[in-house]
C-alpha atoms as a printed R data frame, in Angstrom:
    type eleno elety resid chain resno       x       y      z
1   ATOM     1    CA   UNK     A     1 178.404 -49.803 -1.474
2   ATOM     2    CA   UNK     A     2 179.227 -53.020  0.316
3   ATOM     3    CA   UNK     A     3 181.868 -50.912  2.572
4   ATOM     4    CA   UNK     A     4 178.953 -48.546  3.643
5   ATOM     5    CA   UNK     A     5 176.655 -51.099  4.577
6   ATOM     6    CA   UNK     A     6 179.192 -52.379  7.084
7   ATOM     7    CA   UNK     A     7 180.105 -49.027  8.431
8   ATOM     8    CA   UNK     A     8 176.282 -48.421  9.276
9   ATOM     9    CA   UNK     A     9 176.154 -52.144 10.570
10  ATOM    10    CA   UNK     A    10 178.839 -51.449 13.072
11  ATOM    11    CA   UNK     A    11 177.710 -48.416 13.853
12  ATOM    12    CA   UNK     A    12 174.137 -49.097 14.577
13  ATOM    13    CA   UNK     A    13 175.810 -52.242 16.590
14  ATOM    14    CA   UNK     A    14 177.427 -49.798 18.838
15  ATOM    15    CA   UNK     A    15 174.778 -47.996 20.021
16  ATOM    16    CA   UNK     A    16 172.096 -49.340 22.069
17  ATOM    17    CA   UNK     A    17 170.621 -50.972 19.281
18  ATOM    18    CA   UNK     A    18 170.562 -55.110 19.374
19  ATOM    19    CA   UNK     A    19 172.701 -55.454 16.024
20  ATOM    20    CA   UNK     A    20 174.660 -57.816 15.194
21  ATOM    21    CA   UNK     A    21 178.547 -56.021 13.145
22  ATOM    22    CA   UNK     A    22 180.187 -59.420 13.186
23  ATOM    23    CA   UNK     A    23 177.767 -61.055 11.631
24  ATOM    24    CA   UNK     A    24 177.864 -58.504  8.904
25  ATOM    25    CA   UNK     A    25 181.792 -58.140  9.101
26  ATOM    26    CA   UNK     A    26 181.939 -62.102  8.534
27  ATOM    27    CA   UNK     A    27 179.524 -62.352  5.952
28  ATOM    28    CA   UNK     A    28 181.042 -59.428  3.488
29  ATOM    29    CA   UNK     A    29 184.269 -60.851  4.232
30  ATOM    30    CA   UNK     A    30 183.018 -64.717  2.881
31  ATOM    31    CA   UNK     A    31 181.650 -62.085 -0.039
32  ATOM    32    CA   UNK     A    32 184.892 -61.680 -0.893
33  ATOM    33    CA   UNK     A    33 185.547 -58.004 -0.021
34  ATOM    34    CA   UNK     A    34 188.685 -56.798  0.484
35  ATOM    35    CA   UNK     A    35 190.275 -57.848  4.628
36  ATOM    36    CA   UNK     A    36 191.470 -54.185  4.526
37  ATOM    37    CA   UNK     A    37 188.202 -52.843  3.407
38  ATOM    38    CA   UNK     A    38 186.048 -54.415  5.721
39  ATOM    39    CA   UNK     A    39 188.379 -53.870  8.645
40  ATOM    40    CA   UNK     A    40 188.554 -50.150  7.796
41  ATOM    41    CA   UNK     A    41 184.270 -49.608  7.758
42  ATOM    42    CA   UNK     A    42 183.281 -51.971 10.515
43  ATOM    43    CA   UNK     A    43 186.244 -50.222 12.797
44  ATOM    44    CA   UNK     A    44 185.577 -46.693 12.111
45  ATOM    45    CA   UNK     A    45 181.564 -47.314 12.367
46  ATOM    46    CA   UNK     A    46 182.111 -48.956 15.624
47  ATOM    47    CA   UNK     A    47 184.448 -46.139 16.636
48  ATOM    48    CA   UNK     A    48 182.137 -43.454 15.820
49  ATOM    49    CA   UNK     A    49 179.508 -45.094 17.645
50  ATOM    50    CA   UNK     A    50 181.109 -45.406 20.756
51  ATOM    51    CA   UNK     A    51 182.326 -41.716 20.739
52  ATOM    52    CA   UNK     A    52 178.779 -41.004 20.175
53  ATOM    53    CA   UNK     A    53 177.827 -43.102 23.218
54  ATOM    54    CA   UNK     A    54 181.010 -40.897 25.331
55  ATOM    55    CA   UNK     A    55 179.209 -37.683 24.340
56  ATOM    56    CA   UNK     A    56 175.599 -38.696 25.690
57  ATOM    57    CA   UNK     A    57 177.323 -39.893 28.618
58  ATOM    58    CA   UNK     A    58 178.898 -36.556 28.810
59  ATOM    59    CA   UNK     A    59 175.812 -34.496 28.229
60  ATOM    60    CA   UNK     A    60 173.671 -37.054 30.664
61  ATOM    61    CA   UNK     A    61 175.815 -35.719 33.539
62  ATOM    62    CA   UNK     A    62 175.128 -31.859 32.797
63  ATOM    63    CA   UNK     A    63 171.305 -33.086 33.041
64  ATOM    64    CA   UNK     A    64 171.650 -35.482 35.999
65  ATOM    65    CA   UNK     A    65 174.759 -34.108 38.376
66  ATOM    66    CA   UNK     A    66 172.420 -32.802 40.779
67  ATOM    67    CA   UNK     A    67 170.392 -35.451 41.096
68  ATOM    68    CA   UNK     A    68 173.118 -37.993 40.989
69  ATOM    69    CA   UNK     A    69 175.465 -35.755 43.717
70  ATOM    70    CA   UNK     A    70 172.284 -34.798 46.207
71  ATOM    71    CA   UNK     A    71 171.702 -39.280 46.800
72  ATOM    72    CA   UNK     A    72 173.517 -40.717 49.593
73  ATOM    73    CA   UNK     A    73 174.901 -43.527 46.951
74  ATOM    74    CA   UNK     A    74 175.910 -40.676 43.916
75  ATOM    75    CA   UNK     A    75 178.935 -39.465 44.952
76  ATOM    76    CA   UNK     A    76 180.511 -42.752 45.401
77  ATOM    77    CA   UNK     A    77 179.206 -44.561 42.342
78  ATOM    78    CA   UNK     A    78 180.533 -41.306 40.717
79  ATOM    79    CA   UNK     A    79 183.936 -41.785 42.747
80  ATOM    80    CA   UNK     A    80 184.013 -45.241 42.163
81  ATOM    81    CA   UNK     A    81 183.436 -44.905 38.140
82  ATOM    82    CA   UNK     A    82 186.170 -42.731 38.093
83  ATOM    83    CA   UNK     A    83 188.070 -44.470 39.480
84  ATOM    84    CA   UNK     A    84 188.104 -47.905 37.939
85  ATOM    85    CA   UNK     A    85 186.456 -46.867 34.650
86  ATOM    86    CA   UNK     A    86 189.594 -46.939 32.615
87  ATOM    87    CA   UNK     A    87 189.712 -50.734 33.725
88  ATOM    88    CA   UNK     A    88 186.316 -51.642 32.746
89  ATOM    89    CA   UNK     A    89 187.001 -50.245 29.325
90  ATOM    90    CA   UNK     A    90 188.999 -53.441 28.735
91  ATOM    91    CA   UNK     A    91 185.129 -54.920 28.918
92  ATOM    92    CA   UNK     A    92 184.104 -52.658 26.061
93  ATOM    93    CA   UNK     A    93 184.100 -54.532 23.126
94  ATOM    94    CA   UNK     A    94 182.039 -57.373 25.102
95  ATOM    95    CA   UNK     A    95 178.661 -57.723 23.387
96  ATOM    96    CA   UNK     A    96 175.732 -56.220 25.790
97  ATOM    97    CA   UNK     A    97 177.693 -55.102 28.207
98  ATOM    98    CA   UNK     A    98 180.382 -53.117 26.174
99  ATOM    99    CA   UNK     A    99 177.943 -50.366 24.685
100 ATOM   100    CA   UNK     A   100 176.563 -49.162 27.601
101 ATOM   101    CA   UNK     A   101 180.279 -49.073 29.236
102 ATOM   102    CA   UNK     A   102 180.772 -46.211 26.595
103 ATOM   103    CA   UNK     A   103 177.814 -44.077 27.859
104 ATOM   104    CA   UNK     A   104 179.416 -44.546 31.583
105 ATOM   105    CA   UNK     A   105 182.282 -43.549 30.777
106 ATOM   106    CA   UNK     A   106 181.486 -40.398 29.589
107 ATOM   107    CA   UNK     A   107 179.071 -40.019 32.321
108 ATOM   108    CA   UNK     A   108 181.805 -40.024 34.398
109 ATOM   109    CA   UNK     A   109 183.937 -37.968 32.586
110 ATOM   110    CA   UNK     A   110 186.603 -40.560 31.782
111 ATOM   111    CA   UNK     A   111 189.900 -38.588 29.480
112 ATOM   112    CA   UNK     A   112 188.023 -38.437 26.007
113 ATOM   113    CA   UNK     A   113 191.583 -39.781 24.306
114 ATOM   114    CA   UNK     A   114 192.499 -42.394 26.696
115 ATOM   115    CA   UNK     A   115 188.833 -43.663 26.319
116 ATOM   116    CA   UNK     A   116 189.348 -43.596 22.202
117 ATOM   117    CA   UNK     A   117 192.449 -45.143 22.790
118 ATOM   118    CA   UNK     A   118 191.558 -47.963 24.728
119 ATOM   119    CA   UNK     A   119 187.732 -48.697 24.092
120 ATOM   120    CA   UNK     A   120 188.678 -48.173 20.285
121 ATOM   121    CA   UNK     A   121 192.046 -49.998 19.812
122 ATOM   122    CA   UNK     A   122 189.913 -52.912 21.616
123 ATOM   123    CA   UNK     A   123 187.145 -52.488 18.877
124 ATOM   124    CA   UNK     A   124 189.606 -53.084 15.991
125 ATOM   125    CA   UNK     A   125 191.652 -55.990 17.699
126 ATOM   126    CA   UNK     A   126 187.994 -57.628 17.140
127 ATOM   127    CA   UNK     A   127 187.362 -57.391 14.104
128 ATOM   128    CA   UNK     A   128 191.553 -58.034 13.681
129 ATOM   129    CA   UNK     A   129 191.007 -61.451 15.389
130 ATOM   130    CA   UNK     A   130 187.626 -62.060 13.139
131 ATOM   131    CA   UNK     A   131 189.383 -62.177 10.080
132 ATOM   132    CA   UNK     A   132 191.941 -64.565 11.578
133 ATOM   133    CA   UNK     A   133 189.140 -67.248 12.401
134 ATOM   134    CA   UNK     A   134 187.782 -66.611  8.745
């Protein structure tokens, strides 16, 4: 029960919801749940989350190309995102910041695996290093 109550922690934390997942991570953790455990819900909510975020991203451009190609700035933020959004993936798992990074990059159609693969493995180095400092 415990383990599902962190998964929905770090989920909702991932979205655009103010939620705190390391609080929650740290406190069932003190609780004495299992290292394993917790890493395992709190990574695969957050995970989830964030490819949730990629997908409205994805579907926000279908609703907003021609809007977002017909302004004189559009094309280049577009161009620009494109560009450098594998690099600010690295800023993902920053608080505030990170979530909305996810949404982007699907906006701007960033590879769906390189995105798991970076904006993910970042998540679960996280919650890695959190267990180290408790």
């Amino acid at each position: 029960m415990a383990e599902i109550a962190l998964f929905l922690s770090a989920f909702l934390a991932a979205t655009i919801l103010p939620f705190s997942s390391e609080a929650a991570f740290v406190v069932a953790i003190s609780n004495d749940m299992p290292v394993l455990n917790a890493l395992l819900s709190a990574s695969s909510g957050n995970i989830l989350a964030i490819i949730l975020n990629y997908y409205l991203g994805y579907f926000l451009y279908e609703k907003t190309k021609i809007k977002l190609f017909s302004s004189s700035f559009g094309p280049k933020a577009y161009r620009f995102g494109h560009r450098y959004g594998y690099w600010a993936m690295l800023l993902s798992w920053l608080p505030i910041i990170g979530d909305p990074l996810t949404l982007v990059a699907g906006l701007v159609r960033l590879k769906f695996v390189w995105f798991v693969i970076i904006a993910g493995g970042l998540r679960i180095l996280r919650y890695y290093f959190l267990t180290l400092m408790v």
